[in-house]
Every structure is written in structure tokens, then in C-alpha cells.
N, C-alpha and C positions, 0 to 999 in steps of 0.2 A: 723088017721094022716093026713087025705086030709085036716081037717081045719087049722091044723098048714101052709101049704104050702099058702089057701087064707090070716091067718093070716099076714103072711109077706110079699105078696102081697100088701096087704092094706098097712102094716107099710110102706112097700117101697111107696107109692104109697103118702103115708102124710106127707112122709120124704122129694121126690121128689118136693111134694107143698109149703114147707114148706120154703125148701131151695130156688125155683124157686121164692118166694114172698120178702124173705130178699133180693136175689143178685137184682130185681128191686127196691127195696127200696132204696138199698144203691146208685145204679145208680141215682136214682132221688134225692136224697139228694147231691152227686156232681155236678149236672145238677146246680141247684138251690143254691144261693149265702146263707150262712149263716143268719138267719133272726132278729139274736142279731146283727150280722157283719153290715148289710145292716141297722140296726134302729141306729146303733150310726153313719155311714157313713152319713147317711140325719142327725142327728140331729150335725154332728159338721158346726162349725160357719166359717164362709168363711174369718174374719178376727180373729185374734188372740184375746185372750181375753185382757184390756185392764189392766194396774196398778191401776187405781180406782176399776175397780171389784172386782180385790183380792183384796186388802186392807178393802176393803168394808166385803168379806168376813170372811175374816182374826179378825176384830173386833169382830166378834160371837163368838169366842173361850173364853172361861173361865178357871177357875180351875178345874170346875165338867164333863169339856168334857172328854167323854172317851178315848182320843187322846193325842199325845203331841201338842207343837205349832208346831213344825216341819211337825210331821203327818198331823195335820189341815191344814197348807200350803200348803201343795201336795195335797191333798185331794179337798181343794180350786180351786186348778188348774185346776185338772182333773174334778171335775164337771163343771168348767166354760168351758172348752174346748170340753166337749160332747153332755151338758144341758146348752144352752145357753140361756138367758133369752129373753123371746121377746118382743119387743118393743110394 
């Protein structure tokens, strides 16, 4: 029976590490801005996108998009407003 007692020694012991390594992780994950958050944050455009973009956009749409026009609209918007094209 004395190895049952190191047994669970140890389990405590990797449970302790275990847990002690998630609660810093998690910590450093709030420290630290979101890194999807922070790549659309730099890539949106300091002006608004422009009525010739969309429309420019908006002409790629067909029958076989898997989209409707509406959908492609929005869709339109929200890439030009996060993926802005550079000059």
C-alpha cells in the first residue's frame, strides 16, 4: 500500500502542474490583444471604402456565384472594409 500513497503524490503533484500552466496561459492570453483582432484592426482602411470599389466589386457576381446578389453585396463591403486594396 505505501505505493498507492506516492501514486497520488505524483497524480497530485501533475495535477498541480498541470493546472498551474493553464491558469498562466490563460493569463497571458488576456494580457495579449486577440491576434485575428489586432490583423484586421491594422489592415482596415483609414477611409471608408469608396462607391466605385463596390460597384467595381459587385460586377463579378454572376449566376454561378454561390451567393445571392445581396449576399455578394455585403460580402463586397466587408472585404473592402478589412482588405483594402493598396495602392
Amino acid at each position: 500500500m505505501p505505493n498507492v500513497g506516492r501514486l497520488v503524490a505524483s497524480l497530485g503533484a501533475v495535477l498541480w502542474l498541470c493546472l498551474g500552466n493553464a491558469f498562466a496561459q490563460e493569463q497571458e492570453r488576456q494580457r495579449s490583444p486577440n491576434e485575428a483582432e489586432q490583423i484586421l484592426k491594422d489592415a482596415q482602411k483609414q477611409q471608408p471604402e469608396t462607391a466605385k470599389e463596390i460597384s467595381e466589386c459587385e460586377k463579378q457576381w454572376d449566376a454561378h456565384t454561390q451567393m445571392t446578389k445581396e449576399e455578394w453585396a455585403a460580402s463586397c463591403r466587408t472585404t473592402l472594409r478589412y482588405f483594402p486594396e493598396k495602392p
